[in-house]
N, C-alpha and C positions, 0 to 999 in steps of 0.2 A: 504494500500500500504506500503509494508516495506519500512523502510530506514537505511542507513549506511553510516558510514562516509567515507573519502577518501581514509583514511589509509586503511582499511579494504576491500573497493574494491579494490585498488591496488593490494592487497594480493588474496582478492579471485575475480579477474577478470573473470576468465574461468567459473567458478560455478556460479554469476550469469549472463553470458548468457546463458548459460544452462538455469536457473531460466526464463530468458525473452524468450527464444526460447518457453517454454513450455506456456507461454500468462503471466507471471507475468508481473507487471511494478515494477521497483525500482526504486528509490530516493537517491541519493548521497547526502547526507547534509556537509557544510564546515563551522565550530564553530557550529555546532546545526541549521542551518538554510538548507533549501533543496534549491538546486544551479540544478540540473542535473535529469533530468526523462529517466531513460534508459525504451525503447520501442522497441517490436520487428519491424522490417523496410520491409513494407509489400509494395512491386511494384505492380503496377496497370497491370489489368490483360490486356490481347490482345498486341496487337503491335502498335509501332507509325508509322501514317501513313503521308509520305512528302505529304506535298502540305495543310495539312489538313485547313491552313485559309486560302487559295486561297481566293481574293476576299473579305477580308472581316479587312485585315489591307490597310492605305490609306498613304501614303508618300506626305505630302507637299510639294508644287511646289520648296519653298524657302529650302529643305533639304540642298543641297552642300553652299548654302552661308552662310559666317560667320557672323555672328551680330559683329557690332563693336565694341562693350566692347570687345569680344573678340581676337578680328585683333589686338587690342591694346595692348591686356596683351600677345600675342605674340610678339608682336614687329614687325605686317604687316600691318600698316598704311604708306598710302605712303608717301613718303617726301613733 
């Protein structure tokens, strides 16, 4: 996997993705150390479809109430 520093991608930005469109990976290093994996960014095929966890996430009875450490570090404890 090549790599190059930052300076050098700054300069050549466009060329490599170019390079990652065509399936390279590159590596951005900053002092000599690799910081950055440029990859090409592949969407998942088909479409999203609503509704798709129907059923299968569960909401707790206690959702809208606030636990009272909370109440308190807002400032809704009552008098």
């Amino acid at each position: 996997m090549p790599m190059t520093n930052i300076s050098e991608a700054k300069a050549q930005l466009s060329a490599l993705i170019e390079r990652v469109l065509a399936g390279e990976e590159i590596i951005i290093a900053k002092a000599g150390k690799p910081v950055v994996r440029l990859q090409k960014f592949d969407r998942p095929e088909g479409y999203r479809r609503p509704g798709a966890l129907k059923g299968l996430i569960r909401i707790g009875e206690d959702f809208d109430e606030l636990p009272e450490d909370l109440r308190g570090a807002f400032g809704m404890d009552e008098p």
